[in-house]
C-alpha beads as a LAMMPS data file, in Angstrom:
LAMMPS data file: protein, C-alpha beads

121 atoms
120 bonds

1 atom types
1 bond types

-500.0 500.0 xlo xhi
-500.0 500.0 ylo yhi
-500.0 500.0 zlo zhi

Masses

1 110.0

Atoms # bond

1 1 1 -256.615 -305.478 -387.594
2 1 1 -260.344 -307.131 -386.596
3 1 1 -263.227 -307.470 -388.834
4 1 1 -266.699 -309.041 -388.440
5 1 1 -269.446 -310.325 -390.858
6 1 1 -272.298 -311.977 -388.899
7 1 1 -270.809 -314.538 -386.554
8 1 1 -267.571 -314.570 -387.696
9 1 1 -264.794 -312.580 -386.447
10 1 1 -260.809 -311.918 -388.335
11 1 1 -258.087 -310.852 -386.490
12 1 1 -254.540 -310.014 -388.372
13 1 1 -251.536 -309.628 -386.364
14 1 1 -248.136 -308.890 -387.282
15 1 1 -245.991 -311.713 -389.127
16 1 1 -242.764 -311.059 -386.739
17 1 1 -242.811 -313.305 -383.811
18 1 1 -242.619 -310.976 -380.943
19 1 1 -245.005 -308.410 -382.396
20 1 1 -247.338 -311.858 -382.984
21 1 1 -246.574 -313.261 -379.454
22 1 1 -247.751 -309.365 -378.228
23 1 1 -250.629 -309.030 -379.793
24 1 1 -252.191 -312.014 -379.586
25 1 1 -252.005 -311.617 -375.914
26 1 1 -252.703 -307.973 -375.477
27 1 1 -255.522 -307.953 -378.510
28 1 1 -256.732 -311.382 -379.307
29 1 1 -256.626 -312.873 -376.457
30 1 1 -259.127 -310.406 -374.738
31 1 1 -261.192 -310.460 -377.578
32 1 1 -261.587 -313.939 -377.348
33 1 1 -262.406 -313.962 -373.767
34 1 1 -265.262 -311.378 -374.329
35 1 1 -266.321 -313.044 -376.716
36 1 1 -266.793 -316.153 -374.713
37 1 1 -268.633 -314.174 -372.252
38 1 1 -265.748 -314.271 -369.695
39 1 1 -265.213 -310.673 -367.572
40 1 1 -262.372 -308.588 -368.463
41 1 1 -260.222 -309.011 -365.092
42 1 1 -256.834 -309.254 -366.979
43 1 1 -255.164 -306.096 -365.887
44 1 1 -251.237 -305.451 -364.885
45 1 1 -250.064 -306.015 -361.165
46 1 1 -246.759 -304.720 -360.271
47 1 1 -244.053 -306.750 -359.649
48 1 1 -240.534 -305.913 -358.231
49 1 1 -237.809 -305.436 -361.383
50 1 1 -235.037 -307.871 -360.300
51 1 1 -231.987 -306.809 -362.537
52 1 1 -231.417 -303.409 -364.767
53 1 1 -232.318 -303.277 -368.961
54 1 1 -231.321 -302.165 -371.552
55 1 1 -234.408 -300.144 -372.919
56 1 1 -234.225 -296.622 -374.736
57 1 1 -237.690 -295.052 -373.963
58 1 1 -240.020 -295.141 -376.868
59 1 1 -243.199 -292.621 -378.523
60 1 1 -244.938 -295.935 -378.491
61 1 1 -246.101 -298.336 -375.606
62 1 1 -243.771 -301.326 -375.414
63 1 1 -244.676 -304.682 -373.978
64 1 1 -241.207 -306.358 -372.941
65 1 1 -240.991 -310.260 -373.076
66 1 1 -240.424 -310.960 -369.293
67 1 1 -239.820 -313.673 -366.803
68 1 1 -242.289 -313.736 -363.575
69 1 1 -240.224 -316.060 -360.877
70 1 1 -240.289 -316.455 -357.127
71 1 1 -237.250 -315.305 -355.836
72 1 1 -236.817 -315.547 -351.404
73 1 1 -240.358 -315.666 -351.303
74 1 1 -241.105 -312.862 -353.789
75 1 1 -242.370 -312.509 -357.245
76 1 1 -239.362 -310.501 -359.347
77 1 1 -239.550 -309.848 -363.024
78 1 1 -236.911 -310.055 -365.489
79 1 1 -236.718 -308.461 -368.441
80 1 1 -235.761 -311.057 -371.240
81 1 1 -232.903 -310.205 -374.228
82 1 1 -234.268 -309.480 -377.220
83 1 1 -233.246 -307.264 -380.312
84 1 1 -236.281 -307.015 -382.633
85 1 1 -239.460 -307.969 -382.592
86 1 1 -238.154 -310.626 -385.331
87 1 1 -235.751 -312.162 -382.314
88 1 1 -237.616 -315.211 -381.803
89 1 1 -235.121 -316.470 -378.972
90 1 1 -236.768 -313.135 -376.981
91 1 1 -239.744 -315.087 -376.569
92 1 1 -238.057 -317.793 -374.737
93 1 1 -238.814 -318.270 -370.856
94 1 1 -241.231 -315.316 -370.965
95 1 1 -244.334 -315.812 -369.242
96 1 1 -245.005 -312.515 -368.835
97 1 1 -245.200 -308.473 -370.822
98 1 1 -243.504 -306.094 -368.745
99 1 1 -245.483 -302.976 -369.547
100 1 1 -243.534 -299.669 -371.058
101 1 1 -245.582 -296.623 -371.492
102 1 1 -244.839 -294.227 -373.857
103 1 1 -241.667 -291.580 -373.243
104 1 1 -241.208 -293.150 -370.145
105 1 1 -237.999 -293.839 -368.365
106 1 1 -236.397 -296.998 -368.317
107 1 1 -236.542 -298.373 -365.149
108 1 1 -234.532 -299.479 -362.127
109 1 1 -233.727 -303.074 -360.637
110 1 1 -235.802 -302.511 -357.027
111 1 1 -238.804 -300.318 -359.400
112 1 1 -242.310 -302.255 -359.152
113 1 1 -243.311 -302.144 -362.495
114 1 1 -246.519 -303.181 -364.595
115 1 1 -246.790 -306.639 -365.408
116 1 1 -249.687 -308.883 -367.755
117 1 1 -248.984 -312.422 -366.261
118 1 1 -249.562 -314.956 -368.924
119 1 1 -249.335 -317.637 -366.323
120 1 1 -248.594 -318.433 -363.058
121 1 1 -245.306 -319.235 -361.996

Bonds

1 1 1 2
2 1 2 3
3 1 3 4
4 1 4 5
5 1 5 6
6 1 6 7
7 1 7 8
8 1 8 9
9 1 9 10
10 1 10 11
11 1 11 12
12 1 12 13
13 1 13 14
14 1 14 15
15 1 15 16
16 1 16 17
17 1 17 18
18 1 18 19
19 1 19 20
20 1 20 21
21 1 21 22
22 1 22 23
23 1 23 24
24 1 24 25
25 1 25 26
26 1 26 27
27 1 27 28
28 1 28 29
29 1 29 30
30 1 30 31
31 1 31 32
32 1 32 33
33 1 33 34
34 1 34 35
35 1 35 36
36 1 36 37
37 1 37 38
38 1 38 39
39 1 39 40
40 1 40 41
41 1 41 42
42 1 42 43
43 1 43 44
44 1 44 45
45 1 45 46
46 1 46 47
47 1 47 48
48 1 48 49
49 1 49 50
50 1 50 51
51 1 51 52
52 1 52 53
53 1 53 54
54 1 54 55
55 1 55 56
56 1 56 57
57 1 57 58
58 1 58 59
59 1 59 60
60 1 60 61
61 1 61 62
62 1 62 63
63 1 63 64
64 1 64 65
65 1 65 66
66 1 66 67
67 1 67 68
68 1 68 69
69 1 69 70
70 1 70 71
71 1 71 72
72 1 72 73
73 1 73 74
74 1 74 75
75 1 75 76
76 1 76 77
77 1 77 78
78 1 78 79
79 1 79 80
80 1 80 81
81 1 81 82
82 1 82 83
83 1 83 84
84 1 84 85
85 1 85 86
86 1 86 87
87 1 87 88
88 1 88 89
89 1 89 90
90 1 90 91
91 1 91 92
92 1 92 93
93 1 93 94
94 1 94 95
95 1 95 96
96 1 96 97
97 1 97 98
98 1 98 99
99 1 99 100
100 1 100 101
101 1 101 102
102 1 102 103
103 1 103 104
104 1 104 105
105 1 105 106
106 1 106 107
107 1 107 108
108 1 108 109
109 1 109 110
110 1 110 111
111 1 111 112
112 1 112 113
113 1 113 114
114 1 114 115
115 1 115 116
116 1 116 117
117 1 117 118
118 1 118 119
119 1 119 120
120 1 120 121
């Protein structure tokens, strides 16, 4: 949720850590950078899937924890473990959202899939 009132801005996000660790980066942090006058150039790149997951598609968009890392000169992603969005050991390592759309296939070590990069590895 996001509210204003003059200058000020609210922002609630969801009290489970992976939903929290999602939005803030997929919501907030955009905001923010707006805000601060900074252009919108944070978009997915696709990045080689270096293992299969277990993912059931969803109705909803999912944003995966992920781990971005060089691998013989590559970038790979990996999609972390996680159960819940209240699995707070998901979140470790990532350093990236591997982007799910909705209803769509899981997909394939060898796929390039959609990646936000939250840093650089």
């Amino acid at each position: 949720m996001f509210a204003t009132r003059e200058s000020q801005a609210a922002f609630i996000v969801p009290g489970n850590p992976v939903s929290h660790f999602v939005t803030l980066h997929v919501a907030v942090r955009l905001a923010l950078e707006q805000f601060a006058g900074a252009k919108a150039a944070w978009s997915p790149v696709k990045i080689r899937l270096a293992e299969n997951f277990n993912h059931r598609p969803d109705a909803r968009e999912i944003f995966w924890p992920a781990r971005v890392e060089i691998q013989n000169g590559e970038l790979v992603v990996r999609a972390l473990r996680w159960q819940s969005s209240g699995d707070m050991t998901g979140l470790t390592g990532a350093n990236a959202l591997l982007q799910l759309g909705a209803n769509t296939e899981t997909p394939k070590a060898g796929d390039a899939v959609p990646v936000l990069l939250l840093e650089v590895p």
